[in-house]
C-alpha positions in Angstrom: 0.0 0.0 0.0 1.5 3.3 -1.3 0.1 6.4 -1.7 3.4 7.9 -3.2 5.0 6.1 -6.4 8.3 8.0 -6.2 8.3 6.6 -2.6 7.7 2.7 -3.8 10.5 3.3 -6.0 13.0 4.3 -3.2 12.3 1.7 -0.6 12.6 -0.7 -3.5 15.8 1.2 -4.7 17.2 0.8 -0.9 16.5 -3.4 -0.6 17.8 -4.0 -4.4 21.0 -2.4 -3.3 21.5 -4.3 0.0 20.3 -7.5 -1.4 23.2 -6.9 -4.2 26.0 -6.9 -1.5 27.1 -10.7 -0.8 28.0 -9.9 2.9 24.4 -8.7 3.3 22.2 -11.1 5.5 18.4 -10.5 5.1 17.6 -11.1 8.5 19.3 -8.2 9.6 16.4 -5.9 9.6 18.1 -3.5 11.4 20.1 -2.7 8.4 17.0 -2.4 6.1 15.4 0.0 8.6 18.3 2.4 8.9 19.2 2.5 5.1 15.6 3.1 4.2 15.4 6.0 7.1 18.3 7.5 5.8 17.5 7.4 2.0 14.1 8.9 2.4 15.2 11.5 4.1 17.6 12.2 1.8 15.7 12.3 -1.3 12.3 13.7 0.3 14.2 16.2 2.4 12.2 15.4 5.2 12.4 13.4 8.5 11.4 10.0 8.2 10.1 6.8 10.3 11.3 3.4 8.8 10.2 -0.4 10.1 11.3 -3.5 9.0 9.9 -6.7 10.2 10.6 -10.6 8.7 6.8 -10.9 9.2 4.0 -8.8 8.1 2.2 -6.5 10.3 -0.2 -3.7 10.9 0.1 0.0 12.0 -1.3 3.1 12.4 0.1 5.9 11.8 0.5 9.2 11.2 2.4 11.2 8.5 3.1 13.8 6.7 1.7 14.8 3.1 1.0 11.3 0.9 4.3 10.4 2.3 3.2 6.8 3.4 4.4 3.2 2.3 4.4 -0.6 3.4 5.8 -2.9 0.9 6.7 -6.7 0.5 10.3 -7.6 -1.4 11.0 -11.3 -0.3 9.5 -12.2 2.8 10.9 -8.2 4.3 8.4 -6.2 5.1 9.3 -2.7 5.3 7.3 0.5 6.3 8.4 4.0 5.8 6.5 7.3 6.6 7.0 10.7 6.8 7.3 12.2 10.0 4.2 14.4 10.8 5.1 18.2 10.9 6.0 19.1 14.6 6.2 22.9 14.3 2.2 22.9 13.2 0.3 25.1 15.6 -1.9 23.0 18.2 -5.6 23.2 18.5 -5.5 23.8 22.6 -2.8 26.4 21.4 -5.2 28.4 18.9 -7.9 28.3 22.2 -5.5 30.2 24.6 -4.7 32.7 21.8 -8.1 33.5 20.0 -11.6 33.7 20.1 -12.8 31.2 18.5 -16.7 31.5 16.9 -18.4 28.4 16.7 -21.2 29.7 14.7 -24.9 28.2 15.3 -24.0 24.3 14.4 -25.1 22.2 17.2 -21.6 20.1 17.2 -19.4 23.0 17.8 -17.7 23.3 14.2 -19.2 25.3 11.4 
């Protein structure tokens, strides 16, 4: 499941050239999470969470943009996600700073 093409390509990119390296074990998924960490960052210019597991598995999460991605390449799977913007302004921090009108809608959001 990707929501980013360009994205799939890189964490592809990342296993094809660790797979090509005959020291390379593929259990070490350790190895896949760090270089697919520090490729996406790289190429996205953006911080970046990266799992790898020998098993499949589910998550939720949440990221930045379309920036999302779990893949398959044999039997790895890998996860990669961009890390959600920390410097966007709270909600609880707009309520402290501004009045807020909530209109005439009975739920409290117009």
């Amino acid at each position: 499941m990707c929501c980013n093409p360009k994205l799939e390509q890189v964490m592809r990119d990342v296993y094809d050239e660790l797979s090509s390296d005959p020291k390379w074990q593929s259990c070490n998924v350790q190895k896949i999470a760090n270089a697919l960490q520090n490729r996406t960052q790289s190429v996205f210019n953006t911080d970046f969470e990266a799992l790898a597991g020998l098993g499949d598995f589910a998550s939720k999460t949440h990221f930045y943009s379309d920036l999302i991605c779990k893949i398959e390449v044999q039997g790895r799977f890998m996860l990669s996600y961009a890390t959600p913007n920390r410097h966007q302004t709270l909600r609880s921090d707009l309520a402290d700073d501004a009045i807020v009108d909530m209109g005439s809608s009975s739920v409290g959001y117009v």
